[in-house]
C-alpha positions in Angstrom: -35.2 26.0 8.1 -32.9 27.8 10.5 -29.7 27.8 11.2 -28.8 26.6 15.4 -26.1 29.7 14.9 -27.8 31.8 12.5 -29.1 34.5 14.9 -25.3 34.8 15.2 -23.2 38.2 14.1 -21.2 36.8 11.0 -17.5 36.9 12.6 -18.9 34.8 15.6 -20.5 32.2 13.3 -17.1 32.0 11.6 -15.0 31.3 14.6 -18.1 28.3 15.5 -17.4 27.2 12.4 -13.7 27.4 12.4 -13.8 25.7 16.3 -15.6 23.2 15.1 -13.4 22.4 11.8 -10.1 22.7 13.8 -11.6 19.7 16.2 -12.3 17.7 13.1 -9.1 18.1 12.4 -7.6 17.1 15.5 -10.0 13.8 16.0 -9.1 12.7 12.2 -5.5 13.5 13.1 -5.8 11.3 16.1 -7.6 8.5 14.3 -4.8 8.7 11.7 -2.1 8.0 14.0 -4.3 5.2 15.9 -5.0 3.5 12.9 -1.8 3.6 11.7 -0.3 2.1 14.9 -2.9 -0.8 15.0 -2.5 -1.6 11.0 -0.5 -5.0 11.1 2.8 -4.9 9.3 3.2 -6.0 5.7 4.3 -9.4 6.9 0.9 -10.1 8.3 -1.2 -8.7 6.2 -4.5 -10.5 5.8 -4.9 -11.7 1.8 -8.0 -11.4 -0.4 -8.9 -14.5 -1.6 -8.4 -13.5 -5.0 -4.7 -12.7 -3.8 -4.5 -15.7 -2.3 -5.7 -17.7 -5.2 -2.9 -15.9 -6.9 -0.2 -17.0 -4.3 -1.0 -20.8 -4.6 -1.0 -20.5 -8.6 2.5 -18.5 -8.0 3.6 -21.4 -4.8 2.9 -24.5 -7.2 4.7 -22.4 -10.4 7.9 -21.8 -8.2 7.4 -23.0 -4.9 7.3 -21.4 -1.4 10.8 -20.3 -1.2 10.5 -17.9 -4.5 7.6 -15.6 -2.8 7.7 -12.3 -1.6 6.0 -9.5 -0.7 5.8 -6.2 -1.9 6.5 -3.6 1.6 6.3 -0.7 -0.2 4.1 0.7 -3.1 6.4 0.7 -6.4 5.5 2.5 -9.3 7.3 1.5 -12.4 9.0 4.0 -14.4 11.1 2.2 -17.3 9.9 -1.2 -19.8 9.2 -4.0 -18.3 8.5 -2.1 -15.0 5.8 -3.4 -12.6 3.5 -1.0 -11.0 2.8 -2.8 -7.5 0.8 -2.2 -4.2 2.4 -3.1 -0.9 1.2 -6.3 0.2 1.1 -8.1 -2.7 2.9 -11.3 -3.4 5.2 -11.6 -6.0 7.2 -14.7 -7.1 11.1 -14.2 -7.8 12.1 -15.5 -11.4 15.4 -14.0 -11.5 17.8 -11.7 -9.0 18.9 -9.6 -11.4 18.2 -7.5 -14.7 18.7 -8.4 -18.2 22.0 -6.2 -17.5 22.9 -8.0 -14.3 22.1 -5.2 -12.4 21.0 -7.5 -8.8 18.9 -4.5 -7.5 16.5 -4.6 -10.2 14.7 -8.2 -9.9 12.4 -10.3 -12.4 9.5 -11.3 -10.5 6.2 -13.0 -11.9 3.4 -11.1 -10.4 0.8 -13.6 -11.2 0.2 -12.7 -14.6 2.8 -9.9 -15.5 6.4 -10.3 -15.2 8.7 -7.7 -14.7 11.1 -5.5 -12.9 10.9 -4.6 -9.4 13.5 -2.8 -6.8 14.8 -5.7 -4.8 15.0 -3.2 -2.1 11.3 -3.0 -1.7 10.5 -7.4 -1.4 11.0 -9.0 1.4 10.8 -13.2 2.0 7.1 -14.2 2.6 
């Protein structure tokens, strides 16, 4: 099968095909921004319901006023570390390390426990 441009002189084809990759470009930059300004903040982000089956088990464990969630991704460097996504909910055991250092919490994560910047939780 042919080509549409392939009776084309090679350095014309390339510039068709650069054209067309630079408009990609442009439309998926544009979609990027769109999406980004219609995505709903953490605070309302809709659960799964295996997240939310998570948060009730977490609620009657602690209660509603020991939830938060996660606003930015965390990756966990040190022990005891938790590696979490933004978005998810998280139950507060303790506000502070084993150290009593208050930026590093404990929180339950509906299974694991373990550390997480307090910096990056906020009230759910």
């Amino acid at each position: 099968p042919q080509l549409p441009h392939g009776h084309m002189a090679l350095p014309s084809f390339w510039k068709v095909v650069e054209d067309s990759l630079q408009q990609s470009g442009a439309q998926l930059r544009a979609f990027c921004q769109a999406f980004e300004t219609i995505t709903p903040s953490p605070g309302t982000q809709p659960l799964t319901p295996a997240e939310e089956r998570k948060v009730l088990s977490l609620v009657s464990k602690h209660g509603p006023d020991k939830l938060y969630q996660v606003t930015s991704n965390i990756s966990g460097s040190r022990d005891l570390d938790l590696t979490l996504l933004r978005g998810q909910i998280v139950a507060l055991l303790q506000s502070a390390d084993t150290k009593g250092n208050t930026s590093r919490w404990l929180v339950d994560a509906g299974g694991p426990r373990g550390f997480v910047p307090a910096a990056k939780l906020q009230p759910y």
